[in-house]
N, C-alpha and C positions, 0 to 999 in steps of 0.2 A: 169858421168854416161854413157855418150858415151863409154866410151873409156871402160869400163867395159861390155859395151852390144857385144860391137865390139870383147874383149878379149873372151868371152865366148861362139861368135857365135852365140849369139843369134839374134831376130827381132823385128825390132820395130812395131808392132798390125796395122793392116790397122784399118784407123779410117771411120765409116758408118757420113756422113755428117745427120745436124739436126740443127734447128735453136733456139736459144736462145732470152730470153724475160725476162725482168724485172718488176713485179708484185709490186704494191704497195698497195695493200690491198683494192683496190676496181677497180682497172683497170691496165692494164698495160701502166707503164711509157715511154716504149723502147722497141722495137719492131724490133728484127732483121730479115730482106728478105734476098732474094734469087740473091739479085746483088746488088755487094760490090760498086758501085757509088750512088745507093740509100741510102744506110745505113750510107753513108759519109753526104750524103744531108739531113738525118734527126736528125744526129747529129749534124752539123750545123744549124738547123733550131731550134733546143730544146735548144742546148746550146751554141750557138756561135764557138769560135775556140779553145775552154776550152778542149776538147780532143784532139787535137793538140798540144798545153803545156803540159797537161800530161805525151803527147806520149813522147818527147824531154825532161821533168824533166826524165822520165823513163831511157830514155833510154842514160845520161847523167849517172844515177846512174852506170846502167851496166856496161856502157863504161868504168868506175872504176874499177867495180868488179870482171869484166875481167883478172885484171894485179893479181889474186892471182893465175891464173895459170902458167904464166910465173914466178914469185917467186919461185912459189913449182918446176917447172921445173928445178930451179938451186941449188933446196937445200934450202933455205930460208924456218921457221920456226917462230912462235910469242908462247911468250909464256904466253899472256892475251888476250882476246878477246877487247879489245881497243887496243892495241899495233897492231893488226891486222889489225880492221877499220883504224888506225891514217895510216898506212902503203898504202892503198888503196884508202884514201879521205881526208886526212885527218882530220882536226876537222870538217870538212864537216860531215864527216861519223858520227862521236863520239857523235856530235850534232845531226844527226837524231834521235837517240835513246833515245834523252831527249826528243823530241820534236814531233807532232802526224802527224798525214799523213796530216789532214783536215789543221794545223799551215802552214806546208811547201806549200799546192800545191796554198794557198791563196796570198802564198808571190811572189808566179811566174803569178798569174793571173787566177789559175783556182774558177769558179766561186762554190760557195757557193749549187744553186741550184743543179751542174753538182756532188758536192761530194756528194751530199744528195740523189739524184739518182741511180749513176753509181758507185762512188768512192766504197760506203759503200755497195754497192749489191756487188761488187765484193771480199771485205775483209771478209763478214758475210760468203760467198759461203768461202774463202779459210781457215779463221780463226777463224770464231762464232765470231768475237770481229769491232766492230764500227770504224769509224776516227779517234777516237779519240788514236788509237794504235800508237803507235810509228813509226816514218817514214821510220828508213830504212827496219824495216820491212815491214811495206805497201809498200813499192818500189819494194821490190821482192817477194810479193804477185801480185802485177798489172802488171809487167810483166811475167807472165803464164799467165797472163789471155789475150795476146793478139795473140793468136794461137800459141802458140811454143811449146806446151804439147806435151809429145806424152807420149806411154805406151808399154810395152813388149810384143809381141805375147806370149800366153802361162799366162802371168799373171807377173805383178813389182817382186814379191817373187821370181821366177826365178831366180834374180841378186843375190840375197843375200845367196840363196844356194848354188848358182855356185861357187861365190866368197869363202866362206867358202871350200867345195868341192876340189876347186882349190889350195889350203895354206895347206891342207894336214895336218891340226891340228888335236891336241888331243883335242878332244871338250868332257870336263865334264859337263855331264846333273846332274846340282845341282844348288840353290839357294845361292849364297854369302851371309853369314851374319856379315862379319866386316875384314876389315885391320888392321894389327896391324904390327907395326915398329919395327924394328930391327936392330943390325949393325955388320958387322964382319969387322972385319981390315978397320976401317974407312969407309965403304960403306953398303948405307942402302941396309937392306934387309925385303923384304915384306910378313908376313906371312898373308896371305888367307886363312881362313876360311868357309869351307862352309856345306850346310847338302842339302839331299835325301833321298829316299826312304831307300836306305840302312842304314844311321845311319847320324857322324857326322863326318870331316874332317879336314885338312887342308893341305896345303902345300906352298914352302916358292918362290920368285921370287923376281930377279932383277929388272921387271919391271913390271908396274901393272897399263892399262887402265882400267878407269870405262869410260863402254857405255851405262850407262842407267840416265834417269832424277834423279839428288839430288834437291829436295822441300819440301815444307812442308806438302802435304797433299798427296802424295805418300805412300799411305797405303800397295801399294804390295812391298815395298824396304826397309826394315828393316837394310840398311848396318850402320855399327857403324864403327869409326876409332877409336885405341888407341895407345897410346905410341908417338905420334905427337906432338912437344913444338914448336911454338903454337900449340892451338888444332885445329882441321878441322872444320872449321866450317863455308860451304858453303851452308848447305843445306835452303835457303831463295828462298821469293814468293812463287805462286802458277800455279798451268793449269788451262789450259780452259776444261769445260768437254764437250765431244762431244757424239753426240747422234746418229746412223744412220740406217735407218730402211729400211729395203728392201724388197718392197711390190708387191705381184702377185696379180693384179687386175686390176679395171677398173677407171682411172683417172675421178672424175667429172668437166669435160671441166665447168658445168655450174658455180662452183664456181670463175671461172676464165672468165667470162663473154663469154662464148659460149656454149650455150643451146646444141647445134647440136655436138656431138662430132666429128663426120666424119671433123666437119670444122676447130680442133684446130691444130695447126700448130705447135708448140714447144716441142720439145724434150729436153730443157733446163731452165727452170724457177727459175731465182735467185731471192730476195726480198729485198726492203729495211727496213726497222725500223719497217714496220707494214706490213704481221702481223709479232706479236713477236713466235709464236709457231714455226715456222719453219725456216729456212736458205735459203734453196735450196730445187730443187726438179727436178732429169732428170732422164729419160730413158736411163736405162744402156742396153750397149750392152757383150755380152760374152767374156771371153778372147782369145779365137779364133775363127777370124773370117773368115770362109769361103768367096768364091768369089760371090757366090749367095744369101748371108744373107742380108736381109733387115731390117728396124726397122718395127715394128706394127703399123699396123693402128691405129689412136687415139682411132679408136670406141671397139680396138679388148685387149684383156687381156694383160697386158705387164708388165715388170717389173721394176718398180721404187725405186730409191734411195730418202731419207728424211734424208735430214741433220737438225738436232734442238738441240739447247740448254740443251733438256732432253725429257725422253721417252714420246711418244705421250698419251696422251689418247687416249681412241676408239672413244670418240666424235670427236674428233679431226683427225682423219684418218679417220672418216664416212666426215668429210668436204672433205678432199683433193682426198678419191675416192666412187665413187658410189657401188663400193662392191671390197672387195677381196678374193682370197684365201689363201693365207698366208702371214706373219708378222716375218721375222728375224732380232733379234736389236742384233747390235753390242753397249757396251758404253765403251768409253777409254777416257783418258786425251791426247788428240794429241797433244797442243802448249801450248807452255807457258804463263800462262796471263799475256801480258804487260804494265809494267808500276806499277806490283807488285814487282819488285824486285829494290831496288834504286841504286846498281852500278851492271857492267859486270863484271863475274865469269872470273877467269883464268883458261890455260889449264893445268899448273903446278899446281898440289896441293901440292907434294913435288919434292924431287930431280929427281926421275923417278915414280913419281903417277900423275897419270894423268885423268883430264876431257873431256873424246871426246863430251860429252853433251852441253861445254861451248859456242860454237857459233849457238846452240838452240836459246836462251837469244837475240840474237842479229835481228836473223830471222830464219824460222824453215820449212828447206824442204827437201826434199831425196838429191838434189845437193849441199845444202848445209852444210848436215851432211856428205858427201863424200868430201868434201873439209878441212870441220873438220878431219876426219880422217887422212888426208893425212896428214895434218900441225901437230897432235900429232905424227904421226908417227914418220915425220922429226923430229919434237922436241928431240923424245926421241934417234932419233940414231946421231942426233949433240949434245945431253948431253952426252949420253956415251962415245964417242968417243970425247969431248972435243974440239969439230968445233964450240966455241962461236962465231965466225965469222961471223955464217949463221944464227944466232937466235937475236932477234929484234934489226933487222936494219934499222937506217933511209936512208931515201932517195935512194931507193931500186930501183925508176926507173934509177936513173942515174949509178949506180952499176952495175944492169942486161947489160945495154947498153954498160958500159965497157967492160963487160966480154963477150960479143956478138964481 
């Protein structure tokens, strides 16, 4: 995503600081200040050196996950979403995905009480889903969360215009309703079908990414495949539904044990397991920010985000504020529910059909669906061009270093 912010000139958002707190349903449990050696010291004093292991499980993972850009740097390709992880961590990797965040971080020493806390306010805030999620996905859940965010001046959409923009495609505004197989002189070919407002369509391609979720309960994706031996049949598990509501009003400090609103302090409120009605809740700021923008006094009208599991009631928004003036709910299915689906999807579904959706499954972020991309990409110009070479290779650190 760098490298795409950099290619299109764009800027990364100055970020307005604000402090973060974890809410356990009758008090908060964690309490972040204004200097970063106090905050070490009441992590230490809550949990021992249990956030210190984390940090090093974490950043142990990364340090992995890292080597799939020097891969894609040489050309290298996988064409299963394990043959990937096995590439990266090996059955390190392969085994997180069987295995939940809360299993792994017990095995290195983090304590029980610190995932119950910290661990799970952090996954609910990125994924609506518990410990009990899969680990390497909660490994690259938990690292965002330790400041390395950032956001585009202008707004994330930005990237994804540009990028299109930039490629100078023929982009048909239409709904795909099925793939169907075909073959001229020995090589498939793909007829695509689709309809719009105009009527019904199709036309035929060598090569054919799908970039949107195949699951079961994907009510907006109606795509069917035929003429496939075997048949396709990927579409297993389910999403997580997400809720998010964006509130112009006046936060009730008192449910949050301060009566006085002028005295609340947090621009960031994550939760753990109780309450259940909601995930998170911060003080968004605009997508551009001027050099004199400030956030709102706690006491003064502001606009908050509500992440929950499903649309609020109004009782339930009369809890979190003491009045507002308006209520915008977005609801989408963002991530995969883990642990629903029992093996990982491949990116090849045929010879040149392809899943950019497959390392969703694995873990589910903007960097990492740009990563996905890039690896179908390669996939499909080392099938064409018949570079099996460059497509699942073992032992890829010792290769790169040759060819270096």
């Amino acid at each position: 995503m760098q490298d795409f912010v950099k290619l299109l000139g764009l800027r990364h958002r100055r970020e307005v600081v604000g402090r973060s707190a974890i809410f356990g349903g009758e008090h908060f449990v964690l309490e972040e200040t204004d200097w970063y050696l106090l905050n070490l010291f009441r992590l230490w004093w809550h949990y021992g050196i249990s956030f210190l292991r984390l940090q090093m499980w974490v950043e142990e993972v990364m340090e992995k996950f890292m080597r799939i850009y020097k891969y894609q740097a040489h050309g290298y390709a996988f064409s299963g979403v394990e043959e990937l992880l096995y590439s990266l961590g090996e059955a390190t990797f392969v085994n997180m995905t069987q295995h939940s965040v809360a299993e792994s971080l017990l095995q290195v020493g983090v304590t029980q009480r610190f995932i119950d806390d910290v661990v799970s306010a952090v996954l609910r805030a990125s994924y609506g889903q518990s410990a009990a999620m899969p680990a390497f996905a909660g490994a690259m859940s938990l690292a965002g969360a330790q400041g390395s965010l950032w956001s585009v001046e202008g707004g994330n959409k930005l990237v994804c215009s540009g990028l299109l923009k930039l490629t100078k495609a023929n982009v048909i505004h239409a709904a795909v309703t099925s793939v169907t197989l075909h073959s001229t002189e020995g090589k498939a070919l793909y007829q695509v079908a689709y309809e719009n407002e105009v009527g019904n369509s199709s036309d035929f391609y060598d090569i054919v990414v799908i970039a949107t979720p195949l699951h079961v309960d994907n009510s907006s994706s109606n795509l069917t495949f035929a003429g496939f031996h075997p048949p396709i049949d990927d579409v297993q598990g389910s999403f997580q539904p997400t809720v998010v509501s964006l509130v112009h009003g006046y936060l009730n400090s008192s449910y949050f044990g301060f009566p006085d609103p002028k005295l609340f302090p947090f621009a960031n409120i994550l939760t753990t397991d109780f309450p259940s009605f909601f995930c998170n809740l911060d003080n968004i700021c605009p997508v551009n920010i001027s050099a004199s923008f400030r956030r709102k006094q706690p006491q003064e009208a502001a606009v908050w985000r509500v992440q929950s599991p499903k649309p609020l009631f109004r009782t339930q928004l009369k809890t979190l504020f003491r009045s507002y003036y308006s209520v915008q709910i977005a609801e989408w299915q963002a991530h995969p529910l883990y642990g629903s689906r029992p093996t990982l999807p491949r990116f090849a579904l045929h010879d040149q059909l392809f899943y950019l959706n497959a390392l969703e499954w694995a873990a589910s972020s903007v960097e990492v669906m740009a990563v996905a991309a890039k690896n179908v990409a390669l996939l499909a110009y080392n099938r064409w061009y018949q570079d099996l070479d460059k497509i699942d290779q073992k032992d890829l650190m010792h290769k790169v270093k040759t060819e270096l």
